[in-house]
LOTORKE-238222 format. One record per residue (C-alpha): residue in three letters; x, y, z negated. Coordinates in steps of 0.001 Angstrom, whole numbers, padded with zeros to 6 digits, always signed. Layout:
BEGIN
alaXYZ/...
//
This chain:
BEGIN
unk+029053+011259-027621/unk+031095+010804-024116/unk+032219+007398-022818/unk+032764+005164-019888/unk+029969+002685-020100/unk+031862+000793-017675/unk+035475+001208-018527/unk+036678-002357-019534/unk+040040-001963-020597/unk+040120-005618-022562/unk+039978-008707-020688/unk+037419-009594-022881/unk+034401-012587-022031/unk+031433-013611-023019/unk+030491-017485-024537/unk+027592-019463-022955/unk+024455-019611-025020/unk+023041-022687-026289/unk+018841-023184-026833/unk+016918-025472-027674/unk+012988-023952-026876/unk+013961-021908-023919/unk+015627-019263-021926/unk+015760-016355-019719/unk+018770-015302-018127/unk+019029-012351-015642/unk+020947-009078-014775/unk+019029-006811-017390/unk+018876-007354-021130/unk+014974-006020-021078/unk+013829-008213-018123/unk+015515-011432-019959/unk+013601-010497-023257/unk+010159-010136-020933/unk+010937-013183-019537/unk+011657-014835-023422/unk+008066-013249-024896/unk+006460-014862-022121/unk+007753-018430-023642/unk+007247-017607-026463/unk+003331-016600-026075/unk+003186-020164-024357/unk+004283-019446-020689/unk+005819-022100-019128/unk+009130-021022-017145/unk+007128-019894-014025/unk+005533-017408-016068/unk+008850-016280-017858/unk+010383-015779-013918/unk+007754-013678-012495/unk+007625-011572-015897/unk+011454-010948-015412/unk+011171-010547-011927/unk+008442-007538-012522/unk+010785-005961-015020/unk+013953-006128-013079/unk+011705-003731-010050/unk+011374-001303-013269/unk+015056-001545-014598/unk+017175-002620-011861/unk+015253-000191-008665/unk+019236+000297-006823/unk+018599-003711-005951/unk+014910-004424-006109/unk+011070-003466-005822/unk+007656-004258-005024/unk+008558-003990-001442/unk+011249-007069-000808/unk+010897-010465-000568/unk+011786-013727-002485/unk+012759-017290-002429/unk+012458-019967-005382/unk+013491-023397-006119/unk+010766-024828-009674/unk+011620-027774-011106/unk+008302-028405-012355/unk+007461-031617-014245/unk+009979-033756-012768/unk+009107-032639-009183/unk+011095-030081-007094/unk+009537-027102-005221/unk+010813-024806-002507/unk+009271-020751-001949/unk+009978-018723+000685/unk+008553-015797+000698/unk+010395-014013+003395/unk+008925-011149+005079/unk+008040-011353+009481/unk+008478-008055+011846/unk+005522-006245+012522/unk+003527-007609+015475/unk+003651-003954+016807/unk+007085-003971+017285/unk+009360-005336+019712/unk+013174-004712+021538/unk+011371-002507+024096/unk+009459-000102+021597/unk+012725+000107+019699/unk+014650+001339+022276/unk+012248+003101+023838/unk+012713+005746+020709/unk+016893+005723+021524/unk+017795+002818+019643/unk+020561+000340+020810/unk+020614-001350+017980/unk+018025-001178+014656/unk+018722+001457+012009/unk+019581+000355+008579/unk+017342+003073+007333/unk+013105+004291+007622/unk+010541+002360+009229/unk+011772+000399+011849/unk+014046-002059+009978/unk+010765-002821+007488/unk+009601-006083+007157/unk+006130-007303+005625/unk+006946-007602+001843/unk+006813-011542+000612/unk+007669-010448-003095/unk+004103-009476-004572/unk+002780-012816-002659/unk+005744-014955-004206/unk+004428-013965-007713/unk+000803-014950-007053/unk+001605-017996-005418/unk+003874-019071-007891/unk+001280-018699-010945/unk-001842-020074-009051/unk+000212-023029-008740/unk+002138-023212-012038/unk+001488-020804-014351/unk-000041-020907-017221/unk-000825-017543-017813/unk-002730-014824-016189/unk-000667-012689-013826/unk-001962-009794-015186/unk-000746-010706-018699/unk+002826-011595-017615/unk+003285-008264-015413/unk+002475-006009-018800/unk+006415-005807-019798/unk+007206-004449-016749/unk+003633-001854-016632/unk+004720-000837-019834/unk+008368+000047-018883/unk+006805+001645-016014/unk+004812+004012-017441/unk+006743+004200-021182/unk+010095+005146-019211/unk+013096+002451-019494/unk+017020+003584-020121/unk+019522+003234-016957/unk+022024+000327-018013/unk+025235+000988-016953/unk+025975-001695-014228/unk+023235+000174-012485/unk+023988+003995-013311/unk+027134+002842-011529/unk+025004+001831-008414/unk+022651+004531-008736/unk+025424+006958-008305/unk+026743+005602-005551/unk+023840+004885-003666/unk+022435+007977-004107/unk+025540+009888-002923/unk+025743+007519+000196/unk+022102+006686+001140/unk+021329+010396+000903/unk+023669+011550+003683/unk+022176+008606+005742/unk+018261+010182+004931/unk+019571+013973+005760/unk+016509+015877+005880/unk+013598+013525+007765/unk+010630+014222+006040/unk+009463+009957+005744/unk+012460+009808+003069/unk+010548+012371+000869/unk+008675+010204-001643/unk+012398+008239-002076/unk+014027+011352-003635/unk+011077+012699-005342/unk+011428+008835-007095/unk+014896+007986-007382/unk+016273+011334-007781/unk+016408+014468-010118/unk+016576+016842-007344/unk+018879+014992-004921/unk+021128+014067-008131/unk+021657+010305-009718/unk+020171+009113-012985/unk+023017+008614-015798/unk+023128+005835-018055/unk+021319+005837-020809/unk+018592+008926-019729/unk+015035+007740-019039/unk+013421+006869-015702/unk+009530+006249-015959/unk+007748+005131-012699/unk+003978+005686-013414/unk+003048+004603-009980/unk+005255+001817-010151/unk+003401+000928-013378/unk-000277+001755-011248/unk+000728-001070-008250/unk+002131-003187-010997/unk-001508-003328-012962/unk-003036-003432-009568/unk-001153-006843-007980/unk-002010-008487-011476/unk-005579-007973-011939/unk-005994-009010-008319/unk-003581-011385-008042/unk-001816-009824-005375/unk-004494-009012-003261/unk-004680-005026-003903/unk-001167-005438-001722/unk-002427-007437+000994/unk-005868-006479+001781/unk-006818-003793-000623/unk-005737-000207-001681/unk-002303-000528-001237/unk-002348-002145+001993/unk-004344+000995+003141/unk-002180+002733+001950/unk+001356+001308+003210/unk-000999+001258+007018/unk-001940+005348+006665/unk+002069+005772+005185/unk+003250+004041+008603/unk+000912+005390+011021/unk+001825+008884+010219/unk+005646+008110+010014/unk+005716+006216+012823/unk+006217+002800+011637/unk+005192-000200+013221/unk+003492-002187+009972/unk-000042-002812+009649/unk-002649-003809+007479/unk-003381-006567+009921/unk+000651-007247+009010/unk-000055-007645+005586/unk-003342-009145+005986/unk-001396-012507+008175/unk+001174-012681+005459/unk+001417-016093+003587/unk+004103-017564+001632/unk+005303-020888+002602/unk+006245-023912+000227/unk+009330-025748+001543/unk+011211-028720+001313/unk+014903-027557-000381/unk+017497-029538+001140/unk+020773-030552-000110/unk+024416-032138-000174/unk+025872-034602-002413/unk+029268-033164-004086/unk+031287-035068-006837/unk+028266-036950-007236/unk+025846-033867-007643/unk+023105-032697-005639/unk+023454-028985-004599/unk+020320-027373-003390/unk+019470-024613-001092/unk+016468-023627+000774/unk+016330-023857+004522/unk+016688-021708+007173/unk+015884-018758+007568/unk+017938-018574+004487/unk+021840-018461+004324/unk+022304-021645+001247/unk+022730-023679+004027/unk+026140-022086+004370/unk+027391-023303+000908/unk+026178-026740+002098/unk+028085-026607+005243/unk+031187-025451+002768/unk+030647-028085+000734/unk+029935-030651+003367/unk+033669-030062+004618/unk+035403-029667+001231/unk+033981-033201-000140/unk+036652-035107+002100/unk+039481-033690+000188/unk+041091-034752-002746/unk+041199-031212-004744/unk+042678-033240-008059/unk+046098-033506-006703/unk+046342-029714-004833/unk+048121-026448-006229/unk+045418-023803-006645/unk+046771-021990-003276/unk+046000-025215-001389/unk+042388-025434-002435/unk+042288-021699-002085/unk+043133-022144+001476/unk+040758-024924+002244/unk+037801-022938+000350/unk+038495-020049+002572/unk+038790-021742+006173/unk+036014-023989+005006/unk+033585-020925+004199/unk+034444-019161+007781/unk+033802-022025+009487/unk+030258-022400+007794/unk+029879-019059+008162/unk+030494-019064+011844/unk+027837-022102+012710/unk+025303-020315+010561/unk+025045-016641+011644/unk+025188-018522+015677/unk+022245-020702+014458/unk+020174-019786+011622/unk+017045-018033+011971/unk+013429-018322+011754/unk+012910-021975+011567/unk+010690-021900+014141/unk+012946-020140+016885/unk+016328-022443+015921/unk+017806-023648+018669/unk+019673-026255+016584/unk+018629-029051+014004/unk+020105-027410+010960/unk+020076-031171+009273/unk+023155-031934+011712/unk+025635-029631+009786/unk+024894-031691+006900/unk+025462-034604+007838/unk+028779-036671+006800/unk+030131-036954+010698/unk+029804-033308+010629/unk+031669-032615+007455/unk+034934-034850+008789/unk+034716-033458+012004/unk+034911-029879+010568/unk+037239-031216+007593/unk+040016-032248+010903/unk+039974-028715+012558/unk+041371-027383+009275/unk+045180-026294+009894/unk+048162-025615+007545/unk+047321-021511+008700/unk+044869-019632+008675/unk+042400-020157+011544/unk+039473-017406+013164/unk+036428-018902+013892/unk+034102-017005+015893/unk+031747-014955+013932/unk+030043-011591+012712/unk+030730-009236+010101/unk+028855-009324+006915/unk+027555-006474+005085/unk+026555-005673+001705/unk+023164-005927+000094/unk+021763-005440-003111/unk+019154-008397-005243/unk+018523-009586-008726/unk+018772-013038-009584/unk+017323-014626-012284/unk+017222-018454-014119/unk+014621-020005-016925/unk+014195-022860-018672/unk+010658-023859-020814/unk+010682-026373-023934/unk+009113-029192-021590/unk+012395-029493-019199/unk+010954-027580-016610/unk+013240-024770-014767/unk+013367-021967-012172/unk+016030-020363-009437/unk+014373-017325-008339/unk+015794-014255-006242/unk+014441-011169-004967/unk+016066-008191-003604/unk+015350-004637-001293/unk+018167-005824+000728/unk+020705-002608+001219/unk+021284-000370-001599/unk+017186+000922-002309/unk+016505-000873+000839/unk+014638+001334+003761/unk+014395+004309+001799/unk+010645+004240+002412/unk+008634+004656-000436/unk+004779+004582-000621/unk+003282+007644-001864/unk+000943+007615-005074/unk+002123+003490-005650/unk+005864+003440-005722/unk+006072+000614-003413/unk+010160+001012-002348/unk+009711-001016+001016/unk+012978-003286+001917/unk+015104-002612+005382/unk+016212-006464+005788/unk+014910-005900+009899/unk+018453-004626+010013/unk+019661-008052+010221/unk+017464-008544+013926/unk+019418-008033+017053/unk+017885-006227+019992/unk+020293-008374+022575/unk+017710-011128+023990/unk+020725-013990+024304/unk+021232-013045+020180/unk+019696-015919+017757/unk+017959-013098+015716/unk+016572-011583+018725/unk+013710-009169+017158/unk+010463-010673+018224/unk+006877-009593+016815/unk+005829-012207+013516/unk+009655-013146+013418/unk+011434-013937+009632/unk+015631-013257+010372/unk+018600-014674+008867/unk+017983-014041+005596/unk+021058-013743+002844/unk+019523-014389-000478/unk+019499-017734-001855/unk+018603-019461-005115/unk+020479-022714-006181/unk+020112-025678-008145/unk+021743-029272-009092/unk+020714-032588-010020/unk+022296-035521-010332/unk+020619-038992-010259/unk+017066-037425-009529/unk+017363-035775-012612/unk+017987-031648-013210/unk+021143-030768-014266/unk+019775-026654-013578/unk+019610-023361-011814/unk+021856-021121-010362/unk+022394-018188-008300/unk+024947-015244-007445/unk+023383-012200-005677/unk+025215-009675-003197/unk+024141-009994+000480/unk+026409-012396+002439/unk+029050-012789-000767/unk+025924-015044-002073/unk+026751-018921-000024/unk+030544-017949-001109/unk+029691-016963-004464/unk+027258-020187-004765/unk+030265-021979-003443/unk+032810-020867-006381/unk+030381-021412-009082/unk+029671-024959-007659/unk+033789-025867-007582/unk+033965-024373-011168/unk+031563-026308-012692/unk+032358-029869-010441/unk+035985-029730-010023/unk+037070-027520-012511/unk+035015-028275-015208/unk+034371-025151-016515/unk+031712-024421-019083/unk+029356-022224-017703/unk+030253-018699-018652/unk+033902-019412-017157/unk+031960-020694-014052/unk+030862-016750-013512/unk+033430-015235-014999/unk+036009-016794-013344/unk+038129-014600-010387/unk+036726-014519-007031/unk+037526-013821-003345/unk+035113-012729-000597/unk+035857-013597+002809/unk+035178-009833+005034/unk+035700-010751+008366/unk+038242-012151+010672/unk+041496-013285+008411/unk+040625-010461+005521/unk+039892-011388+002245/unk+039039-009413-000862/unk+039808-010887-004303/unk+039549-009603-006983/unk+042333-009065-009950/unk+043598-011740-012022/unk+044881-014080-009374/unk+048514-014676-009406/unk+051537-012839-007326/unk+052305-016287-006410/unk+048890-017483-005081/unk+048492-013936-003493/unk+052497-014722-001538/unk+051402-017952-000705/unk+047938-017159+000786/unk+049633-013885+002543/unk+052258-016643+004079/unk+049413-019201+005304/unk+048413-015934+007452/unk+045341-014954+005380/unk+045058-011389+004609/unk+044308-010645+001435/unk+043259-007387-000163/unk+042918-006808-003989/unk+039367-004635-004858/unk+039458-002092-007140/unk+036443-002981-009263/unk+034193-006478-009429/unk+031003-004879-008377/unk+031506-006546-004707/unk+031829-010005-006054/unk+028142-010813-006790/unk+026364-011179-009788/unk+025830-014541-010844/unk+023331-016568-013816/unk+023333-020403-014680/unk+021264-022931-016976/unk+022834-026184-017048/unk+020643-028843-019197/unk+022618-030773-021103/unk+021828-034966-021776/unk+020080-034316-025442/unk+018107-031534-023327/unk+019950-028605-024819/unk+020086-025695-022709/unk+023381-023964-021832/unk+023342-020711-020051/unk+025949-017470-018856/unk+025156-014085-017237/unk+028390-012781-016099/unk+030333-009946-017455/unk+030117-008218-013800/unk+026299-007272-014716/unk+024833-005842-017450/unk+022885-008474-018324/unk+022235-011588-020822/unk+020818-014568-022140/unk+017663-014461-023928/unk+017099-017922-025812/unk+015479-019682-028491/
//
């Protein structure tokens, strides 16, 4: 039987799902149900996150793997938590030895833009401290889809297809990109939707992290292992690399909007963007505008964030600039007056594209978690470790090898970092998680979902379903279809230049619990992704 699996013809949505017990809500049907049997065997929703986290490395490899890195906000018993476990550059490498092998700036692909992995440490962290089931137990969904074989959805035959077209002229023939198309190929070719991938060495590092508890990756086997792979290759990492790594607990920080907290983790990550939005847009009175008015604040409000961040942000260590100051309320007005009648060009850098899951969960006892983990671009480095399946991320593209550059790359340095988890609370108590993935479309996607919910009042499956724009660079936005001739005329006459995108896939990819007052749970996965809401 021949179809589209991602011809949508019908305007067609989803409703938001209502639980009382639990649920799991992510990008892939299987790693939501992981995530649920993990509840439901008595995990708490630590233990339902890291079991969907594991699955979506198995189901979802065009955006994720062993070899990334993660950040989490766990409302745990009334308390809130920040994770980041963002990965540091080698301590072998530096601007000189870069160039020194032709570079003038870092290559997207092979072993120079790898970072140390934080993902496999994020997991053990996150159930030595909360869990309440072994590791080993709540990594077996995603061992067994390993090594069983699990079906290509079609969000991500979509992706495979075109990252496999694009990332393979980028690989050419270099022999370090080998073990990628022996994994992710059939001979140089995409996997279709619906046909059976199995990743048996996937499933071997898998079994390995949880019956060490992530150790085999940082000071066992497969550190050896990812050391001999970059020695002979020519990478800089190091067992000594791995062996420094820890994952650091944080403080999240926050603005107040409509009377709502929004959370973000700090810098090096990019939420403080949608705080900086959000900081600005608070002094307006959005009741009383047309939707081309807001639509015009939203979008000179987001560049201007935009341009303080990617100037600034960094490690937190090497920041120049107290981050805490573009949150502040002086800050916010002062930003709030510079906003014209036309559109206005704030100095700042192009974004790219990326690719990371997100996922949300919610236990019986109130508690929650925002977690988000990604490969960065596409399958990320195209390095893949031989005999383990480790598919190592490339986010070292993001360093700059111009010393005046914020992101200089330094040895032991974390970068600007684009993927964020989100949450709200109101009145120190947990409204929920939230989280849009998609590289630098994340702080404006977090942004949208935010308005919809708080000004809008949207339920939330309309929060993610609802159209959205992408600011590109310069004056260009991207929306995509569904908003009005009108808006588009107005927007076009305000000087903003506005492009329609032929598909949604650019738009991010977006989840949400909200907890309601009788401690229902409500929850959406977009109709952009493949995946749902697994509840009881």
């Amino acid at each position: 039987m021949n179809f589209d699996a991602i011809h949508q013809p019908y305007q067609l949505s989803r409703y938001s799902v209502a639980a009382g017990n639990g649920m799991v809500c992510s990008s892939s049907a299987l790693a939501s149900s992981a995530g649920l049997e993990m509840l439901k065997k008595g995990g708490n929703a630590v233990d339902a996150a890291i079991a969907a986290a594991a699955v979506l490395c198995v189901a979802e490899p065009v955006s994720n793997g062993l070899g990334g890195d993660a950040f989490a906000i766990v409302w745990m018993k009334d308390q809130m938590y920040g994770l980041n476990a963002s990965g540091c550059s080698p301590e072998g490498i530096s601007v000189e030895e870069v160039q020194k092998r032709g570079y003038q700036k870092i290559p997207k692909r092979g072993w120079l833009p790898v970072t140390v992995p934080g993902q496999p440490k994020a997991w053990a962290a996150l159930s030595k401290r909360f869990g309440k089931l072994k590791l080993s137990e709540v990594l077996e969904p995603a061992i067994t889809y390993a090594r069983q074989g699990v079906p290509v959805s079609a969000a991500v035959a979509f992706l495979w297809d075109k990252y496999v077209k694009k990332d393979s002229r980028e690989f050419g023939k270099d022999k370090s990109f080998n073990e990628w198309y022996r994994m992710f190929t059939k001979d140089g070719k995409p996997y279709e939707f619906g046909e059976i991938v199995r990743f048996p060495a996937l499933a071997r590092s898998l079994r390995l992290i949880g019956e060490t508890k992530g150790d085999a990756f940082y000071y066992g086997e497969i550190a050896d292992k990812i050391d001999a792979q970059s020695r002979r290759d020519g990478g800089f990492l190091r067992k000594s690399d791995l062996e420094k790594y820890e994952a650091e607990w944080v403080e999240p920080i926050s603005v107040n909007y409509r009377g709502v907290d929004v959370w973000e983790i700090p810098p090096n990550g990019q939420g403080i963007v949608t705080l900086m939005a959000l900081n600005i847009l608070k002094n307006f009175d959005i009741a009383a505008m047309k939707p081309e008015e807001i639509s015009h604040l939203q979008f000179e409000a987001i560049k201007m964030a935009f341009a303080d961040a990617l100037a600034t942000v960094t490690d937190l260590a090497d920041m120049r600039t107290d981050y805490h100051a573009y949150l502040s309320e002086a800050y916010g007005k002062k930003r709030f007056a510079e906003i014209g009648e036309k559109a206005g060009l704030p100095k700042t850098g192009k974004p790219p594209k990326s690719g990371t899951v997100y996922l949300c969960t919610a236990d019986k006892e109130g508690n929650m978690v925002s977690y988000i983990q990604s490969n960065y671009m596409d399958f990320g480095s195209g390095i893949v470790i031989e005999d383990y399946g480790v598919s190592l991320q490339n986010r070292g593209y993001d360093f700059s090898l111009d010393p005046e550059n914020i992101n200089v790359l330094i040895p032991g340095k974390k970068c600007y970092h684009t993927i964020i988890p989100g949450f709200l609370t109101q009145n120190g108590r947990p409204i929920g998680p939230f989280g849009v993935m998609g590289g630098y479309m994340q702080p404006q996607g977090h942004l949208q979902v935010v308005m919809n919910l708080l000004d809008f009042h949207l339920n939330p499956q309309m929060c993610l379903d609802a159209p959205r724009w992408q600011w590109k660079e310069g004056l260009s936005f991207k929306v995509e279809p569904g908003f009005e001739p009108e808006w588009m005329e107005s927007m076009s006459r305000r000087g903003h230049q506005i492009e329609v995108a032929e598909n949604r896939f650019s738009f991010g990819r977006a989840e949400m619990i909200v907890r309601m007052e009788n401690g229902i749970y409500v929850g959406a996965t977009e109709s952009r992704t493949d995946g749902c809401c697994a509840a009881y």
